[in-house]
N, C-alpha and C positions, 0 to 999 in steps of 0.2 A: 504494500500500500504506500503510493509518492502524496506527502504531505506535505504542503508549503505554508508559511507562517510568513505571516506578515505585519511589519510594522509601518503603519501610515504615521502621514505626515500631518498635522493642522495647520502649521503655520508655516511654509517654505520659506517665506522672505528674512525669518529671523535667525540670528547668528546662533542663539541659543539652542544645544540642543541637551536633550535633560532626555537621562538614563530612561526607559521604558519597564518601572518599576512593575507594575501586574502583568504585562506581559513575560517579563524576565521569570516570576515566579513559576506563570505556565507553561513556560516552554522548559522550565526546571523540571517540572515534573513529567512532561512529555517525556526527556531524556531521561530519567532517572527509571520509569517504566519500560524504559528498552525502544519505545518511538525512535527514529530517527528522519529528520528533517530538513528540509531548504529554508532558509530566511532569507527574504526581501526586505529589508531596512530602509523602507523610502525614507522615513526621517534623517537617519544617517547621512546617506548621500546624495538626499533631495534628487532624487530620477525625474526625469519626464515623463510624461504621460505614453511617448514611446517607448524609450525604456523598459519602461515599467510591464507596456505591451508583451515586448521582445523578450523579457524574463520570463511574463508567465507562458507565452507560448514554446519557451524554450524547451518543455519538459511536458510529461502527460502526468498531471496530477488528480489525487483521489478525493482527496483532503486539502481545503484550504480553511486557515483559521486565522482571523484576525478580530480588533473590536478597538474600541475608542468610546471617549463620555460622548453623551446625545448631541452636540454642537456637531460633530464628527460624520452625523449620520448623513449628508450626501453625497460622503467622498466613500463610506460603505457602499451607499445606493449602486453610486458610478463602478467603484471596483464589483462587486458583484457582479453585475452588468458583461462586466468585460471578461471575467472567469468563466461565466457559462455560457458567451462565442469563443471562447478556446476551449472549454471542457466543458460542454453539456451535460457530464453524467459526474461531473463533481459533486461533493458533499460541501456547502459553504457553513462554516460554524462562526458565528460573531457572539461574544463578549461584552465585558465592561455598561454602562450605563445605557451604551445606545441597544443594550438586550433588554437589561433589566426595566428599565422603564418604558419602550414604548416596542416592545416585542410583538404584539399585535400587527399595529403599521409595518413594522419593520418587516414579517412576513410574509404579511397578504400585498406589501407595495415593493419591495425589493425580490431579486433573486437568494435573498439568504434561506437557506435549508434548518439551518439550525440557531435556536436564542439560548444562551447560557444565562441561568437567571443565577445573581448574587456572585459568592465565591465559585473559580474554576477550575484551582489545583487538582482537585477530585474529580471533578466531572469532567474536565476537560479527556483526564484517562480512561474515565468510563465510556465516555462517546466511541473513541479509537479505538478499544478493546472491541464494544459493540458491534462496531461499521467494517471491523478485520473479522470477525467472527459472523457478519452476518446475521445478527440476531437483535430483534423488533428494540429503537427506540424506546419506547414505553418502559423498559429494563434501567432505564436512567431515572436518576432523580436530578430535579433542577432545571431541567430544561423542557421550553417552547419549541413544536414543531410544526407543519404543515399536516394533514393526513383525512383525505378526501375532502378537500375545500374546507376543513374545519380545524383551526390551531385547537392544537393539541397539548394540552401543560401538565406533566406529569408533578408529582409529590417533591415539597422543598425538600432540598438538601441537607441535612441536619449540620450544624453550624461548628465550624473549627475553632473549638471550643478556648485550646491553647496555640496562639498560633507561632509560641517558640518550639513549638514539636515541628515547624518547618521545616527541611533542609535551607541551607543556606542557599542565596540563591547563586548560580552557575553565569555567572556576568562574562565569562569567558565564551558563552554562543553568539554573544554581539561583537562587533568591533570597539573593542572596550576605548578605545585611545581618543576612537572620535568623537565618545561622550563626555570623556573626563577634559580635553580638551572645549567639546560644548558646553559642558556643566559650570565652568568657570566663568561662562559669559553671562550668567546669570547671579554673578555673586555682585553686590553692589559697594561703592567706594561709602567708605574710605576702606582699603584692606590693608591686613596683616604683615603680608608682603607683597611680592609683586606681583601682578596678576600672572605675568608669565612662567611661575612660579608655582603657580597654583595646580594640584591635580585634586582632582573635585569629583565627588559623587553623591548621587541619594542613598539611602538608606530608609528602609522603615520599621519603625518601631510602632506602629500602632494601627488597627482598624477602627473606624466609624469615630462617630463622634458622641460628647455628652448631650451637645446644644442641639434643639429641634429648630432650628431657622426657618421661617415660612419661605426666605429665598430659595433654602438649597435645599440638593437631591446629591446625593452619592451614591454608591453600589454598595454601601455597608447601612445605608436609611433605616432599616428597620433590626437592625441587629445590632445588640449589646456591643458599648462601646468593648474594645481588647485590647491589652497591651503585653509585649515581648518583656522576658525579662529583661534586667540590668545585665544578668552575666551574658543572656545570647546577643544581646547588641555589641557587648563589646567586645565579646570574642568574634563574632563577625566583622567587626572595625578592624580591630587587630592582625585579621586576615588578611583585609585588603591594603590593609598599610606594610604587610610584610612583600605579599605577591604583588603591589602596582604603585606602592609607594601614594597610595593617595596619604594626603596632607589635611583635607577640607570637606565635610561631609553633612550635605545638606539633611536634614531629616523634616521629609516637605510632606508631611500625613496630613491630614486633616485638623487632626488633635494631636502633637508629637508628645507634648507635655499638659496633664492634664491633673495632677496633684503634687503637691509640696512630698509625701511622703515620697511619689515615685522619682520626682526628679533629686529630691535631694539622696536616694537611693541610686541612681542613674551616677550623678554626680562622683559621688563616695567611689562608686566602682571606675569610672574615669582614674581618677585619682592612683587609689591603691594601682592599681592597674599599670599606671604609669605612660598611660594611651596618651601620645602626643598628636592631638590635631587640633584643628579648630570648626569649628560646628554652628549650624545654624538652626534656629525651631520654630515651628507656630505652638501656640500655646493661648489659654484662656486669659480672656483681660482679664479677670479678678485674681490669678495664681498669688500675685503677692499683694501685700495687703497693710501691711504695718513695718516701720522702721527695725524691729525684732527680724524679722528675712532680710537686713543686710546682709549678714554673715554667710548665708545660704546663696543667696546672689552673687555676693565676691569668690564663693568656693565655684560658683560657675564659670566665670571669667577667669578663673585658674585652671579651669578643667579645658580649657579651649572654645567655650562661649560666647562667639561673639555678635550677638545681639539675639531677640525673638519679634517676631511680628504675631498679632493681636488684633482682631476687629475691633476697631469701630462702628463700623457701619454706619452708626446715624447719629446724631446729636440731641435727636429730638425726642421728647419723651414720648409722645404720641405715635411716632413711628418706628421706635422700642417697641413697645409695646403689640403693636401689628407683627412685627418680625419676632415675636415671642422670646426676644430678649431681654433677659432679667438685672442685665450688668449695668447701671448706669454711667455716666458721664465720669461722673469725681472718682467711681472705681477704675474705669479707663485712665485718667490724669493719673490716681495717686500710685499705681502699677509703673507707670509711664516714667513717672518723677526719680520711684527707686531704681529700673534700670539704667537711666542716665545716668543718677549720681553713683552709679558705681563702674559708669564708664561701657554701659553697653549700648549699642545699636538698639535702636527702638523702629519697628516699621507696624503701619496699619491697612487694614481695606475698608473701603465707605463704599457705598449702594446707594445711587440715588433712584428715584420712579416708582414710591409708593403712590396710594391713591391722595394719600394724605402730605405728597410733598410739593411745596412752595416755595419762592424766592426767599423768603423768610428761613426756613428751615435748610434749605441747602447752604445760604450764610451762617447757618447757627453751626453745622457739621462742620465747614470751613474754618470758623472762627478757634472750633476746639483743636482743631488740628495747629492752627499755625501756636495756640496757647503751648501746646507740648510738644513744639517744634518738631513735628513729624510732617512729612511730604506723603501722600495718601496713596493708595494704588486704587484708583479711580474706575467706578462700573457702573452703566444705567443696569437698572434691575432688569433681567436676562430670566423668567418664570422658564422653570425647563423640567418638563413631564415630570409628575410624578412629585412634583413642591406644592403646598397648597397655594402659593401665588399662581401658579399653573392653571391648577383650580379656579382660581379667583377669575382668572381672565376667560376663562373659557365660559364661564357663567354669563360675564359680562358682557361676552361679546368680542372681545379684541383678539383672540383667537379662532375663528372659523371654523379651519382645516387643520390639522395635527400635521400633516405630511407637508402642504404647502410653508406651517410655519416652519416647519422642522429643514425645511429645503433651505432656508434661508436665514438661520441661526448662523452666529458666528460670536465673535468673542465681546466679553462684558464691556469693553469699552466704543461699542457699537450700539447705539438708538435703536432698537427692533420693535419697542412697542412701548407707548408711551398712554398709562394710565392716571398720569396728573391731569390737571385742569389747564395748563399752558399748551399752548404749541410746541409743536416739534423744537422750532428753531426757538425759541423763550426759555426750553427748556434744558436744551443742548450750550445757547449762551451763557446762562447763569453758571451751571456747570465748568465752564472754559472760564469765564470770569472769575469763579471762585479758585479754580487753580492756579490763575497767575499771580491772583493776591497772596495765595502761599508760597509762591517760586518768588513774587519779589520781597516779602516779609521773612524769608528763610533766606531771600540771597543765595538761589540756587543756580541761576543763568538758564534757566531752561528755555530754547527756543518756542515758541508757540505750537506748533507742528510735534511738540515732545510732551506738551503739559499732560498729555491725557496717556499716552500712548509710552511711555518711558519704557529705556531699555532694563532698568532696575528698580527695585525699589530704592525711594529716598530714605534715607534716616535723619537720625539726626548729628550734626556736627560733619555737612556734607562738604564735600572740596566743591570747585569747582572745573575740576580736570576731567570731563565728562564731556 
């Protein structure tokens, strides 16, 4: 059985390109089951659309599996498409968010064969065993299929309960060099050393989230947040600093750090450890909380910590509140206040295009930001299958068609659906307006054409060599 894997691209124009963390896991487990494989890495080496042709016609394939979050889903659409005028009696399996949430459409409107719902390590081998063996789908759990014009969804998967019982993942099926090399273009100034110096990678330490955000959907939405221990993250760090000499290890989870016990447990093992790198995390605005976690925050920037990013999102209480956010403002600032003063990067993300958002309110989120001298990674509200903003619009009317919106999703700093009360351009202005008053109130230089769209996040205590 010829099996090809494939990693798509979302974004070709940009210099970044950042490790393919859940795929890397399931093509881990593919090889570890005895699978063996072809990868196409459009992200890697950004192919053409000829290219890309020429590879798959290159070979007669049985199996092809790839997946991307739901933003992803036309570049699915399209490569299905073109798999089955090279291989009509291929098997197409898709993953990740564009399965789990809108596995329906994605069926009955695409050429895909197969929806992976949730986690794929496990099912990903199940499908393969099934489809070499010849024996009925339905034997799977987890996954959406087609079967007499009616999708099919067999019984959830029962949930990886511990997910340091992993294998470590096998980063050696990629071209490791041209991520670690990508991975650095994503790290933002002011650095450690020189960027050219940097060998950079992801790493994950944790599934799903605590926060229920009416914005967001991930692939972990409904499953208990999880977290790796201390000793498997660091003996997997350890690894890769022996075998590739990384130096800088992004840990970009949804929730990387999500209590004082775990991180000052994380920390501690750094330490003893003697694990020299430097590291970067998202974590909850409220982790810290009182001038008592100095101590705790300085053993972080000793352990190779150099900075965490934290939502924001909003400033407003009222649209807090909508986004079923409990953290307020002053828990935001007073988080914000101790990683500065002990010398660490502070970065945040704002959401703007509630129903409830105004000129007023987008100045109020503004205002907080330039108060705690953070540069924001800036997003209109982006409702994507399966969030109850999703919900909301589809009630209301501003989404239609699931398939036509979904044809024309692209990334959060893109206007796709605007349920304030302004205009498109009233509402896209303020927006821009309020980014330059923090580019020139922080004294960042950012050209116009960059406020929204930056290659990194801002922090704070930024250069201007950018």
């Amino acid at each position: 059985m010829n099996i090809l894997v494939i990693n798509i691209c979302l974004r070709p124009e940009s210099p970044v390109k950042l490790f393919p963390v859940g795929l890397g896991y399931i093509t881990t487990a593919m090889k570890n089951a005895g699978f063996d494989f072809d990868l196409l890495d459009i992200n890697a080496y950004r192919y053409t659309d000829g290219q890309i042709e020429q590879f798959i016609r290159g070979r007669k394939y049985d199996v092809i599996c790839m997946g991307t979050v739901v933003t992803g889903y036309r570049i699915i659409k399209s490569l299905a498409a073109l798999i089955k005028k090279c291989h009509p009696y291929s098997k197409i399996i898709v993953g990740n968010t564009v399965a789990t949430s809108v596995f329906d459409t994605l069926l009955r409107r695409t050429k895909v064969d197969i929806a992976v719902i949730g986690e794929g390590e496990e099912t990903i081998v199940d499908i393969l065993r099934k489809l070499s063996e010849s024996k009925p789908l339905e034997e799977v759990c987890g996954i959406c299929f087609m079967k007499d014009g009616n999708v099919v969804c067999t019984p959830p998967r029962p949930l990886i309960k511990d997910i340091s019982s992993l294998p470590f993942m096998n980063y050696s099926l990629f071209d490791l060099e041209i991520y670690i090399d990508g991975t650095k273009q994503r790290i933002n100034d002011p650095l450690p050393i020189p960027r050219e110096e940097i060998r950079a990678l992801q790493v994950s330490i944790a599934r799903g989230c605590i926060a229920k955000c009416t914005f967001c959907y991930h692939i972990f939405q409904d499953m208990p947040y999880r977290r790796r221990t201390s000793e498997s993250i660091v003996t997997e760090i350890k690894s890769l600093i022996e075998k590739y000499s990384i130096n800088f290890v992004i840990f970009w989870d949804d929730l990387a750090l999500s209590s004082k016990k775990h991180t000052l447990e994380f920390v501690e093992k750094i330490l003893n450890e003697k694990a020299k790198f430097y590291w970067m995390a998202n974590c909850r605005p409220n982790l810290f909380d009182d001038e008592a976690d100095m101590p705790m925050i300085e053993n972080m920037k000793e352990a190779g910590c150099l900075g965490l990013c934290y939502g924001l999102e909003s400033a407003d209480s009222n649209i807090l509140r909508e986004m079923k956010r409990r953290i307020p403002v002053n828990q935001f600032s007073k988080q914000t206040r101790l990683l500065q003063k002990a010398g660490l990067q502070t970065w945040t993300t704002v959401v703007f295009g509630y129903p409830q958002e105004t000129p007023e309110t987008i100045k109020k989120t503004f205002d907080a930001c330039i108060e705690n001298n953070i540069y924001p990674s800036t997003g209109y509200l982006l409702p994507l299958p399966g969030s109850q903003m999703y919900d909301y619009a589809v009630r209301h009317g501003f989404i239609e068609d699931e398939e036509s919106y979904l044809l024309r999703l692209g990334d959060r700093q893109d206007l796709r659906v605007n349920m304030t009360q302004m205009s498109d351009e009233e509402f896209a202005a303020h927006v821009v307006n309020g980014l330059q008053r923090c580019n020139e109130k922080l004294n960042l230089g950012l050209e116009k054409d960059k406020l929204i769209k930056t290659q990194y996040y801002r922090g704070a205590s930024q250069s201007k060599s950018f």
